[in-house]
C-alpha positions as CSV (number, residue, x, y, z in Angstrom):
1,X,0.0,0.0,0.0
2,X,2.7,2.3,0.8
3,X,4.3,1.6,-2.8
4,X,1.2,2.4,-4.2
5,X,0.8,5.6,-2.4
6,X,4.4,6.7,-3.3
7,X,4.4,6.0,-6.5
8,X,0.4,8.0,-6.9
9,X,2.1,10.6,-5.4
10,X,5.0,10.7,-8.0
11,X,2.8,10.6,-10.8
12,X,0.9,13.6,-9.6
13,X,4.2,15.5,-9.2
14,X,5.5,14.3,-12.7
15,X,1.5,15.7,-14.0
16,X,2.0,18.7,-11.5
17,X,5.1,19.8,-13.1
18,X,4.1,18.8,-16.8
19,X,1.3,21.2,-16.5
20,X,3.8,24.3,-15.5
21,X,5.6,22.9,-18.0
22,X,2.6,24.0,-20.3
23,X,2.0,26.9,-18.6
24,X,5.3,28.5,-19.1
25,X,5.2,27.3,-23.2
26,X,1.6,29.7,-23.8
27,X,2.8,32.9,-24.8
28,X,-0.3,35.4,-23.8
29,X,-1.3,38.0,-26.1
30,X,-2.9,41.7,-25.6
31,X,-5.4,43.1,-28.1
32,X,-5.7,46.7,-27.7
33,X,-8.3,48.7,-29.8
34,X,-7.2,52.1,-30.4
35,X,-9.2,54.9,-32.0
36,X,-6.7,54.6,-34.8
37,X,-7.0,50.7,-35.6
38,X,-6.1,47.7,-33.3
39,X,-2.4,46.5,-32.0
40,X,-2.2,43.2,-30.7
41,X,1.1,42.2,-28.5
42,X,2.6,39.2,-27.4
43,X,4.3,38.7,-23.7
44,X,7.5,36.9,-23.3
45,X,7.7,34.3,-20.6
46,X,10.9,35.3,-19.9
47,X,9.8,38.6,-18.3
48,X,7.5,36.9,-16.0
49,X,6.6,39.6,-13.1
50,X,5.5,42.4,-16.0
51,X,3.7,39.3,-18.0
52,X,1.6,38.9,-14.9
53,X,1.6,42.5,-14.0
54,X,0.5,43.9,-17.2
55,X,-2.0,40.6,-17.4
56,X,-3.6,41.6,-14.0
57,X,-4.2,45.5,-15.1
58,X,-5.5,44.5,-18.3
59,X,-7.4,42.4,-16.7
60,X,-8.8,45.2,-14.1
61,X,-9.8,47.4,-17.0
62,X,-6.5,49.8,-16.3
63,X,-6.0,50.5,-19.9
64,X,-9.6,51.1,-21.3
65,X,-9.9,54.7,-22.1
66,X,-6.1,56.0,-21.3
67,X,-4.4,58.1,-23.7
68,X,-1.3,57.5,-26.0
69,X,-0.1,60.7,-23.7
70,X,3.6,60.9,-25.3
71,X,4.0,60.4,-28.6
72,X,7.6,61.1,-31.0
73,X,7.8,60.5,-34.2
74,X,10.9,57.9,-35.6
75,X,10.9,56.8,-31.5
76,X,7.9,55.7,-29.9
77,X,4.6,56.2,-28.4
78,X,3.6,55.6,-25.2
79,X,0.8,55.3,-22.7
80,X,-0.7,53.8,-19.4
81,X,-1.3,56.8,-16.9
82,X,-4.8,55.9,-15.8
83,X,-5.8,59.4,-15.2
84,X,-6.0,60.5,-19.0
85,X,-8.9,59.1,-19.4
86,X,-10.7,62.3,-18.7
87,X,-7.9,64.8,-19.5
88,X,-8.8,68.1,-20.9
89,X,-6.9,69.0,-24.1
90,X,-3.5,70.8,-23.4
91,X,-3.4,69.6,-20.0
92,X,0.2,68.2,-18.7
93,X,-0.5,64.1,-18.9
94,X,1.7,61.4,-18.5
95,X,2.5,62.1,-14.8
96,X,0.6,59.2,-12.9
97,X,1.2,55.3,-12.6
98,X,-0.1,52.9,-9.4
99,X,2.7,53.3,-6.5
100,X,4.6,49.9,-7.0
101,X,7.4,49.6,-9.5
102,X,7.9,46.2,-11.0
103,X,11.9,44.8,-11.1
104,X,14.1,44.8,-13.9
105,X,13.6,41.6,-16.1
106,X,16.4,43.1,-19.1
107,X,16.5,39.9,-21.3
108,X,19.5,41.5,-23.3
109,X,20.9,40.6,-26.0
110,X,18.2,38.0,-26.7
111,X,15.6,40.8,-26.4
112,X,15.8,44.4,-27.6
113,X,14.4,47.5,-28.7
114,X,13.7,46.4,-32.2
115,X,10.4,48.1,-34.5
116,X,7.5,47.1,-32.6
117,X,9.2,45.8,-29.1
118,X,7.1,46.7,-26.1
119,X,8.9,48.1,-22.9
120,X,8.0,49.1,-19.5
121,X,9.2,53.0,-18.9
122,X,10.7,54.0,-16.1
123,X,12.4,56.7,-13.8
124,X,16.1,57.4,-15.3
125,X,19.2,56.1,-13.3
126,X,19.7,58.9,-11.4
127,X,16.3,58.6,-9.0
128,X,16.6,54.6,-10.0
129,X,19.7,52.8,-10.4
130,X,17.7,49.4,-10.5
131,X,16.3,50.7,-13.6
132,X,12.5,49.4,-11.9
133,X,10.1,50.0,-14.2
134,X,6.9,51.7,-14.0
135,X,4.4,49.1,-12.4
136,X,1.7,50.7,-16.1
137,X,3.4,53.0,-18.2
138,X,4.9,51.3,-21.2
139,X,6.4,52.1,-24.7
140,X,6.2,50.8,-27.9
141,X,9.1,51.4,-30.4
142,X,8.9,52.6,-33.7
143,X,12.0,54.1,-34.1
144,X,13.9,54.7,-37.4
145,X,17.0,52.4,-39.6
146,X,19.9,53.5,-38.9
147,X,23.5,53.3,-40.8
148,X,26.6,51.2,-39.5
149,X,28.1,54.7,-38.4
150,X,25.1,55.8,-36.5
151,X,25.2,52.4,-34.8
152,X,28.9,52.7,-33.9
153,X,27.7,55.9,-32.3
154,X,25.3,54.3,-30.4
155,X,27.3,51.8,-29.2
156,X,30.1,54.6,-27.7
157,X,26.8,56.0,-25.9
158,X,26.1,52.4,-24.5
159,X,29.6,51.9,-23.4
160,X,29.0,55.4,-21.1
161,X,25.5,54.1,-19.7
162,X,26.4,50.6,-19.0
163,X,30.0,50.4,-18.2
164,X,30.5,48.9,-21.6
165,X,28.2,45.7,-20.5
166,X,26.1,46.2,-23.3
167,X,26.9,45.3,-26.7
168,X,24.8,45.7,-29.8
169,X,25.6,41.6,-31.8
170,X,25.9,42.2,-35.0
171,X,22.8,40.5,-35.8
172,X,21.2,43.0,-33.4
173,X,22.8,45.7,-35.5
174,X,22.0,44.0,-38.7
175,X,18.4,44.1,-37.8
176,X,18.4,47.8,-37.0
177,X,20.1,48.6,-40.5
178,X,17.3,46.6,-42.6
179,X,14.0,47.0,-40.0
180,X,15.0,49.7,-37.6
181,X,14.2,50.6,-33.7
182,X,15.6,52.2,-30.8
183,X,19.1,51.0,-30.0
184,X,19.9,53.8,-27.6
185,X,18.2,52.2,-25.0
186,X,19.0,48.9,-25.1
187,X,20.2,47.0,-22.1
188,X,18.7,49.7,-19.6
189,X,14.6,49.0,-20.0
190,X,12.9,45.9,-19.9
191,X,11.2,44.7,-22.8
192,X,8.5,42.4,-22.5
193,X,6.5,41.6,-25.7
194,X,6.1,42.9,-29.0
195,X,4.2,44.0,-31.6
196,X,2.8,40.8,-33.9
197,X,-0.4,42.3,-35.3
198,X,-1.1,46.3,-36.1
199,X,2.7,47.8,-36.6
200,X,0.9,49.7,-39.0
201,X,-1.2,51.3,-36.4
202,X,1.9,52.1,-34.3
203,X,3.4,54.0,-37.3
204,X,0.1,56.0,-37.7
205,X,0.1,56.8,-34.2
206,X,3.8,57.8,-33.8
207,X,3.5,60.6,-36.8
208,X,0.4,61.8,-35.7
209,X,0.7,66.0,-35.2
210,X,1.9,66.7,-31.5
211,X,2.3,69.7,-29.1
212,X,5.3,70.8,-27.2
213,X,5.2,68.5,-24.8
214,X,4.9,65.4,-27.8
215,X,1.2,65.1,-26.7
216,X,-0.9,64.3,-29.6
217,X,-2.7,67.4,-30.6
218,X,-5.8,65.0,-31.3
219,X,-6.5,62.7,-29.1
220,X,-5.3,59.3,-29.9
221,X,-7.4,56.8,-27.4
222,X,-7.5,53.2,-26.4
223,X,-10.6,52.1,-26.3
224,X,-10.3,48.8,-24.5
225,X,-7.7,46.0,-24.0
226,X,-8.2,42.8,-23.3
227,X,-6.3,39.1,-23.3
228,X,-7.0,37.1,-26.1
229,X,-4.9,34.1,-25.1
């Protein structure tokens, strides 16, 4: 009887850890519908405390009516301060996110800031030299294609901010020449998902006219998000 008992209960830990197993293989995805079209995202496993944070505010309805608040063209655009929901036009936006910060997951080289990665933003180094990130505001790159110069460039400005720990692969840089992104920040944000439906959106959105303060002049909305697996 005892056999049989130890050997039920080894089964149910070999089925017990199959099942994580599983788990950890789905890779959840984010629709968001935008008053511009709809962008759908896809969460890396290997990021998992913003997965299951961003999971949990989408969740909660967090997103649904915020603003893309700051918006720059051959960069990014970003949103995910709750309070622009009901912001009046020219008023200072972008300042608000839930008091938590979520640790730095930076998945680098394997990840990085290509056309269509999305990132958590964050305070800069000086106030955080974790580099936390915001526990809802969050990017997604557009950026621009830049020339083996320009990348040498970047990589000199990489060197400065990381202590010369980051280094752009030359696949990495190979994908920047022919597809473009953001390499300035690689290494220092965490990027957890990307783009795989609606980049097309993303470049509408990041040319969209903007004021001073890279608000979009017209108001550029979602309108709900929600997880579609």
């Amino acid at each position: 009887m005892k056999r049989l008992i130890f050997l039920c209960a080894l089964f149910a830990a070999f089925a017990a850890n199959g099942a994580a197993q599983e788990a950890d293989s789905v890779r959840h995805e984010v629709l968001f519908e935008t008053t511009m079209g709809n962008i759908r995202v896809v969460l890396y496993n290997e990021t998992p405390r913003h997965r299951d944070n961003f999971l949990k505010l989408v969740g909660e309805g967090f997103y649904d009516g915020n603003l893309f608040h700051r918006v720059i063209a051959d960069f990014m655009i970003q949103t995910g301060d709750s309070t622009t929901r009901h912001a009046k036009p020219g008023e200072t936006v972008g300042l608000h996110s839930p008091d938590y910060t979520v640790p730095a997951e930076i998945v680098f080289p394997k990840y990085f800031h290509k056309r269509g990665a999305l990132a958590a933003a964050r305070e800069g180094d000086a106030a955080n030299p974790e580099r936390a990130s915001s526990a809802s505001q969050f990017y997604i790159v557009y950026g621009t294609n830049y020339s083996s110069l320009s990348l040498d460039r970047f990589q000199e400005r990489l060197d400065q901010a990381t202590g010369g720990t980051v280094k752009l692969t030359e696949d990495i840089r190979d994908y920047y020449r022919k597809y473009g992104g953001t390499p300035h920040l690689d290494g220092q944000y965490t990027v957890f998902g990307e783009v795989v439906e609606g980049l097309d959106v993303v470049r509408k959105i990041n040319y969209v006219q903007t004021d001073d303060y890279a608000r979009p002049v017209d108001d550029v909305r979602i309108v709900k998000a929600t997880v579609v697996k």
